[in-house]
N, C-alpha and C positions, 0 to 999 in steps of 0.2 A: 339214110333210107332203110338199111338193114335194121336200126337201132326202132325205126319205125314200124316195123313190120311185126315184130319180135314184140313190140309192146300192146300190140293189138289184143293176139290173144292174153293177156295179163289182163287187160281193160276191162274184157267180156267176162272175165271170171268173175273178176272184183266187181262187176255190175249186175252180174245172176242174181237171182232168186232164192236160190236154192244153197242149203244151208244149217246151221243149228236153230231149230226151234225151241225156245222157253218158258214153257206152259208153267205159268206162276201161282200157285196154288195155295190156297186159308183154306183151313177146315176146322170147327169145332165141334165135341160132342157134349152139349150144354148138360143134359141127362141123360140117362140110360132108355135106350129105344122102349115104347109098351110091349107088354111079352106077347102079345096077338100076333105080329108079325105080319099085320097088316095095314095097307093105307089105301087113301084114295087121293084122288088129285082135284083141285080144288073147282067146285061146281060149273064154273065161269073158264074157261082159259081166259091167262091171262096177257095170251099175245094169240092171233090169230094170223100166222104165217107159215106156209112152207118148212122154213127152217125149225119154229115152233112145233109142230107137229110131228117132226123128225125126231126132234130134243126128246119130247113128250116118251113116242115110242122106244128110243134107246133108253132111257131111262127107266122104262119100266123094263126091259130086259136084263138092263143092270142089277137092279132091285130086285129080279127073279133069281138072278145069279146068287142074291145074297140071304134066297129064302123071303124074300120078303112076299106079297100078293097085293094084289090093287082090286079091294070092293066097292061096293056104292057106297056103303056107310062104314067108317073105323074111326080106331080110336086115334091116327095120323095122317096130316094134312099133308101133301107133298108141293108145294110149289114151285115152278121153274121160272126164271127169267132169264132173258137172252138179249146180248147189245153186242150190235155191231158199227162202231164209231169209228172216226177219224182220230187217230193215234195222236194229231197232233193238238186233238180238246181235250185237257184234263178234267177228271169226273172229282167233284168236289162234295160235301156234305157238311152242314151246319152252317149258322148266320154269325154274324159280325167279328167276334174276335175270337169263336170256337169252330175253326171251319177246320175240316180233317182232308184231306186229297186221299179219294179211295183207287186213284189211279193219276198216276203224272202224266203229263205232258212227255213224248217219245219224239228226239229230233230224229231226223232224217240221217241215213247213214249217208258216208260219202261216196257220192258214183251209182247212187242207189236210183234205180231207175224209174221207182213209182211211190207213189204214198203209201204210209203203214194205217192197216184199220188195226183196230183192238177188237179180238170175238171174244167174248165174255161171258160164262153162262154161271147162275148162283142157282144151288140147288136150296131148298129150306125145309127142315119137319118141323110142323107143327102137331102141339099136342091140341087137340080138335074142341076140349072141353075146357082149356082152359087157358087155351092162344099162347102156351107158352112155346120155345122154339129147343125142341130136342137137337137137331141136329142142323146147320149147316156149312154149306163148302159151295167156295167160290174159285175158278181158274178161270185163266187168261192167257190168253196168246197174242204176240205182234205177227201181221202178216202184210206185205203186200200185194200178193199175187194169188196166195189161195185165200178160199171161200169159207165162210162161217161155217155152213153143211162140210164141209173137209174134217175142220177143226171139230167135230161136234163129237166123235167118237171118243177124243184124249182129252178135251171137256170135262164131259161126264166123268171116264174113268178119274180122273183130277177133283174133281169134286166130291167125287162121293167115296175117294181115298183115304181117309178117316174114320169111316161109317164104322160104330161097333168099338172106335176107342175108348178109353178111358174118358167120364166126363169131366172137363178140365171147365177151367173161367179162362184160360189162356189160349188163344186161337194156335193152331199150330203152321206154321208155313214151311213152304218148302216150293223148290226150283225142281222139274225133270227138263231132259232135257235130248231131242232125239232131233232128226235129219229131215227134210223134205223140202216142201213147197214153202215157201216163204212167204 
């Protein structure tokens, strides 16, 4: 009985939430940003949600942080995209025998109380005149219990981590890794 009791709280630990998060982050800087030090963001949004509209916002705050400005017309496109999926559908890309996994399949931990979504935002510059892609970055976070809107502040930061590197052909990755809401 006592051995029962005593293993209870262990149980509820080990089934929390709350935790190390892994916001898994690519970033490449294909070429050097235009020296205008400005963009705009692409005429259409291309998701029409809540969450989108958030993105949108912080992101341009971000981008102010970094000197940059948002007009009607420049010479860089900025587009965001934003998924928030069931952790346990891998997101795949190409047909038949060249097919790439841009995200695996994430089992379930053990004791874990709920499903993991994936909140995933890809930031992209483009150059506006000749569609080519100056700058992008992509992070990713596993959550069960908190919310894409949560996750969208360390997104961003995560994404646009890179911004102003060196331009390489080789994507650069990397893990951070901080506490919260799982």
């Amino acid at each position: 009985m006592r051995l029962a009791i005593l293993l209870i709280p262990l149980l509820a630990i080990t089934a929390s939430c709350s935790g190390p998060i892994e916001t898994r982050i690519q970033t490449q800087s294909a070429a050097p940003l235009l020296a205008q030090n400005q963009y705009n963001f692409s005429p259409k949004p291309e998701q029409n949600s809540p969450a989108y509209k958030k993105a949108r916002t912080l992101v341009t705050e971000a981008l102010a942080a970094k000197d940059l400005t948002a007009v009607e017309q420049a010479s860089v496109t900025v587009h965001i995209a934003l998924a928030n999926r069931p952790a346990s559908i891998a997101m795949t890309v190409g047909e038949d025998n060249d097919i790439e996994t841009i995200a695996a399949q994430k089992e379930r931990k053990p004791l874990q109380s709920c499903d993991d979504f994936e909140h995933r935002l890809t930031i992209t510059m483009v150059n506006s005149a000749d569609g080519s892609i100056l700058y992008s970055g992509t992070a990713a976070e596993y959550h069960c219990k908190g919310t894409l809107e949560q996750s969208l502040p360390y997104l961003i930061d995560g994404a646009l981590s890179g911004l102003g590197d060196t331009p390489s052909q080789i994507p650069n990755e990397k893990t951070r890794t901080r506490t919260g809401l799982e």
